[in-house]
MIFI-424854 format. One record per residue: residue number from 1; residue in three letters; z, y, x of N, C-alpha, C in turn. Coordinates in nm, 2 decimals. Layout:
N
@nr: NUM rest: ALA nzz: Z nyy: Y nxx: X cazz: Z cayy: Y caxx: X czz: Z cyy: Y cxx: X
...
END
This chain:
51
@nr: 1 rest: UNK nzz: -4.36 nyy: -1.14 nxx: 3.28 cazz: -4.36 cayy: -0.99 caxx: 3.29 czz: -4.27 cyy: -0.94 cxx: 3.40
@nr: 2 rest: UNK nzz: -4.13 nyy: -0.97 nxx: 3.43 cazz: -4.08 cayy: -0.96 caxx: 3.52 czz: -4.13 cyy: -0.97 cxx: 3.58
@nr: 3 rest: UNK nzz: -4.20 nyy: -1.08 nxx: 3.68 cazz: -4.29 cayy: -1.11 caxx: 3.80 czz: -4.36 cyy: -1.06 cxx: 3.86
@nr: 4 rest: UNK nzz: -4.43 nyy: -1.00 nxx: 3.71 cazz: -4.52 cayy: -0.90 caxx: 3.77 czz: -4.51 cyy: -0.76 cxx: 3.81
@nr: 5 rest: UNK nzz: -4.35 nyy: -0.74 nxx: 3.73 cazz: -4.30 cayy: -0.60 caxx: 3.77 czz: -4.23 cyy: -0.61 cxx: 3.94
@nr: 6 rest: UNK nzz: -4.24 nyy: -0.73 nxx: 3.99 cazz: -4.14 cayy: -0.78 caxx: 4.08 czz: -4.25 cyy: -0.74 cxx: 4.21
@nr: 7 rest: UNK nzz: -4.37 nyy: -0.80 nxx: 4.14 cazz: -4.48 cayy: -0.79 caxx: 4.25 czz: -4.50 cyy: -0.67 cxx: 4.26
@nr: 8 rest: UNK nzz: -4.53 nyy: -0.63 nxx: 4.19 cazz: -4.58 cayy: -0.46 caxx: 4.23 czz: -4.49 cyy: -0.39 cxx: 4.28
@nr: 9 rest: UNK nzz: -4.37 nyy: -0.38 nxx: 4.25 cazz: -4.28 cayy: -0.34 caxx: 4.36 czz: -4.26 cyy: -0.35 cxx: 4.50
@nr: 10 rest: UNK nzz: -4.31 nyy: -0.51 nxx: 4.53 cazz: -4.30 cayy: -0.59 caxx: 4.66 czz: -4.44 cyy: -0.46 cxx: 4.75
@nr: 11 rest: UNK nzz: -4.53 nyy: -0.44 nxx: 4.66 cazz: -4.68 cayy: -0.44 caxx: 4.69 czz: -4.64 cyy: -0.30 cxx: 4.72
@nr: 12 rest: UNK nzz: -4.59 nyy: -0.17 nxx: 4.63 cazz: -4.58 cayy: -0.03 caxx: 4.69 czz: -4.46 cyy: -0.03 cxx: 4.78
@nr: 13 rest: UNK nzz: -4.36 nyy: -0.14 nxx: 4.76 cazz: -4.28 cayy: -0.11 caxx: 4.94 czz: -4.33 cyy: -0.13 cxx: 5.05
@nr: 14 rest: UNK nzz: -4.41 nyy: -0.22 nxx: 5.08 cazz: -4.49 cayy: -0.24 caxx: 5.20 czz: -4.62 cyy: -0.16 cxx: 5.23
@nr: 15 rest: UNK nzz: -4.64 nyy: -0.08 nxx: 5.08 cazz: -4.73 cayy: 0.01 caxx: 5.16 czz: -4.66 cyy: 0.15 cxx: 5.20
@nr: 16 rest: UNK nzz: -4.59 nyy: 0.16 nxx: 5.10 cazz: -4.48 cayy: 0.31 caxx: 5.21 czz: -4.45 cyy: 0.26 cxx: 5.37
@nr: 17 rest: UNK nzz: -4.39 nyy: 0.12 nxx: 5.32 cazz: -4.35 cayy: 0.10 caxx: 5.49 czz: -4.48 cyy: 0.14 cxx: 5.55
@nr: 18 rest: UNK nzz: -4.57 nyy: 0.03 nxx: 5.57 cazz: -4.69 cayy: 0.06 caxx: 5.67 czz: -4.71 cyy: 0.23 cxx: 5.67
@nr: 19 rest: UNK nzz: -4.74 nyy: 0.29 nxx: 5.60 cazz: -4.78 cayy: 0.43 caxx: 5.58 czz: -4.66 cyy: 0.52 cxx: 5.68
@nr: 20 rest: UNK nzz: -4.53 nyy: 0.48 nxx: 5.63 cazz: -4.39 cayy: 0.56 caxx: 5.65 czz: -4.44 cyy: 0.48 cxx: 5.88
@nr: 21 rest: UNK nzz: -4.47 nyy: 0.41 nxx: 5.91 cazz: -4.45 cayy: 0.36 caxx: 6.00 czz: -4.59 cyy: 0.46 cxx: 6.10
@nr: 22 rest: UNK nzz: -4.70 nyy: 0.48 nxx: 6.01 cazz: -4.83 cayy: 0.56 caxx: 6.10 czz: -4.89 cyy: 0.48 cxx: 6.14
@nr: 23 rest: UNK nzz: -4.89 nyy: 0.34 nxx: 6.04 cazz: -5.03 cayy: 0.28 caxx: 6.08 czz: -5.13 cyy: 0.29 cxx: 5.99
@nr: 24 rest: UNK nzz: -5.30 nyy: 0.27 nxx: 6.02 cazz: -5.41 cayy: 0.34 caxx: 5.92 czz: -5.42 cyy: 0.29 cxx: 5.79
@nr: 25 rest: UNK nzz: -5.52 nyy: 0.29 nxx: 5.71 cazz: -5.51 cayy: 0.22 caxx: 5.56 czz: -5.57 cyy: 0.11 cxx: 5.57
@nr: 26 rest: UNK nzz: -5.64 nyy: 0.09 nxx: 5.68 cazz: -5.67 cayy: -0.09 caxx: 5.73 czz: -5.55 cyy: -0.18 cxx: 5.71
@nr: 27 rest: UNK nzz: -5.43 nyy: -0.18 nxx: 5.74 cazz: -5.32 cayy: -0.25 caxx: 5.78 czz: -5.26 cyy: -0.24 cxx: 5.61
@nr: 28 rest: UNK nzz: -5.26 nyy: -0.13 nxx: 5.53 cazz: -5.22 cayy: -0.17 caxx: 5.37 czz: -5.32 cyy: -0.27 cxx: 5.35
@nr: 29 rest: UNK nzz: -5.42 nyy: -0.27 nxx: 5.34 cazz: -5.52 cayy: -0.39 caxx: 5.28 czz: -5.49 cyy: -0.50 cxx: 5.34
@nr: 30 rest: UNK nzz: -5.50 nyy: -0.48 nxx: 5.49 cazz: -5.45 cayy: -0.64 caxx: 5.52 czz: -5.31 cyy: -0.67 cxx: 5.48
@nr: 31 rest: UNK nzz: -5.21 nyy: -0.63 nxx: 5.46 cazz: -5.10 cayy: -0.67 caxx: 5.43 czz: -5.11 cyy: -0.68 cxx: 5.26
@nr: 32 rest: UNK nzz: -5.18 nyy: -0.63 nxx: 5.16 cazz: -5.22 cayy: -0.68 caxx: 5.06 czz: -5.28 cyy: -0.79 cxx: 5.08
@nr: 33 rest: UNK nzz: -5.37 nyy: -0.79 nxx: 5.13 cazz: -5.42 cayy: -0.92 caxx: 5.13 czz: -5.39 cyy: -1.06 cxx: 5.15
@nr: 34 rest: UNK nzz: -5.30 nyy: -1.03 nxx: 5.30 cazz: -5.20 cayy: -1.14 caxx: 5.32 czz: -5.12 cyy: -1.16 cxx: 5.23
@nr: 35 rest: UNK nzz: -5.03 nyy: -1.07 nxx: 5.14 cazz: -4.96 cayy: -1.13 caxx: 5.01 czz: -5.01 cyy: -1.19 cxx: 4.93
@nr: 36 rest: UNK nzz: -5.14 nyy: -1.16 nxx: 4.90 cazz: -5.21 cayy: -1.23 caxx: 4.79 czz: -5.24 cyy: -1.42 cxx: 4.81
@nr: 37 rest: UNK nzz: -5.28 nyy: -1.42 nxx: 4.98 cazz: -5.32 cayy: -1.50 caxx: 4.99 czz: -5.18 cyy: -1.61 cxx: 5.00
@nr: 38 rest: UNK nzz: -5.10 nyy: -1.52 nxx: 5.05 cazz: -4.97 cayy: -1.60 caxx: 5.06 czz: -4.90 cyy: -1.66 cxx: 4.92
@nr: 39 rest: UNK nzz: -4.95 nyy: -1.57 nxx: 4.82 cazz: -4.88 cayy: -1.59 caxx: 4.71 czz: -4.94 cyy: -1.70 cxx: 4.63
@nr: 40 rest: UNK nzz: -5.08 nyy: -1.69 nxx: 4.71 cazz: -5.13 cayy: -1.83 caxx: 4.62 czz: -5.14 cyy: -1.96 cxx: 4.67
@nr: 41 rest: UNK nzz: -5.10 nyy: -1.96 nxx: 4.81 cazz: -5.07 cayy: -2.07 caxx: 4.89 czz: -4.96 cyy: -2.11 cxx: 4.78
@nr: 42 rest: UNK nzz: -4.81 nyy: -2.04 nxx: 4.78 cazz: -4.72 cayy: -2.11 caxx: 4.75 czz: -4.67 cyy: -2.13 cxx: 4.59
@nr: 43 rest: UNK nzz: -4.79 nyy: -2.10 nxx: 4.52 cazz: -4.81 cayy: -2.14 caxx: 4.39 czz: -4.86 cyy: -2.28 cxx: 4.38
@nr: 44 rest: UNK nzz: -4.95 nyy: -2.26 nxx: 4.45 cazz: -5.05 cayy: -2.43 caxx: 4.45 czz: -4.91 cyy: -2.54 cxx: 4.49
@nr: 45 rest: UNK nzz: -4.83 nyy: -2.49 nxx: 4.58 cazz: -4.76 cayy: -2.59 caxx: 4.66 czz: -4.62 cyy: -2.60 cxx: 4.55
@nr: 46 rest: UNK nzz: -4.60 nyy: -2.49 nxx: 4.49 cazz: -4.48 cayy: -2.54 caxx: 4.39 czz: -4.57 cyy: -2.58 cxx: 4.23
@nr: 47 rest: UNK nzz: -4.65 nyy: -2.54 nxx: 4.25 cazz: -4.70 cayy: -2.67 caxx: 4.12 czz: -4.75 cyy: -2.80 cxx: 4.13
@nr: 48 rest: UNK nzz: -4.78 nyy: -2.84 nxx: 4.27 cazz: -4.77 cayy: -2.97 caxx: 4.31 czz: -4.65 cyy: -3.04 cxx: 4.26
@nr: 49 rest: UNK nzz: -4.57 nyy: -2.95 nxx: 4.33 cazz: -4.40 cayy: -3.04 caxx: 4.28 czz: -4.36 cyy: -3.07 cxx: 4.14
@nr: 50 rest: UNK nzz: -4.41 nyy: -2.98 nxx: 4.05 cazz: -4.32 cayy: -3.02 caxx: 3.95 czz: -4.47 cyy: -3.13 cxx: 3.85
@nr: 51 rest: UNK nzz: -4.57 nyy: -3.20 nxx: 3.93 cazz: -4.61 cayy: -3.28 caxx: 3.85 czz: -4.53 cyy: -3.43 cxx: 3.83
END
């Protein structure tokens, strides 16, 4: 539950940044996106480890 409160936090600071910065709503999705994809890269790679 924390984690999840952790992520969504992570998720609307980066979109104020982008927004706060004047770049379009293209660049929130990609930067969503890239979290997401990032986040499951390095799930796969720490559950490798602890088999």
């Amino acid at each position: 539950m924390v984690g999840g409160a952790i992520g969504a936090l992570i998720v609307s600071f980066i979109q104020t940044g982008v927004v706060g910065a004047g770049l379009s709503g293209f660049y929130v999705q990609f930067f969503n996106g890239l979290i997401i994809i990032l986040s499951l890269i390095g799930h796969r790679w720490n559950q490798a480890r602890y088999r």
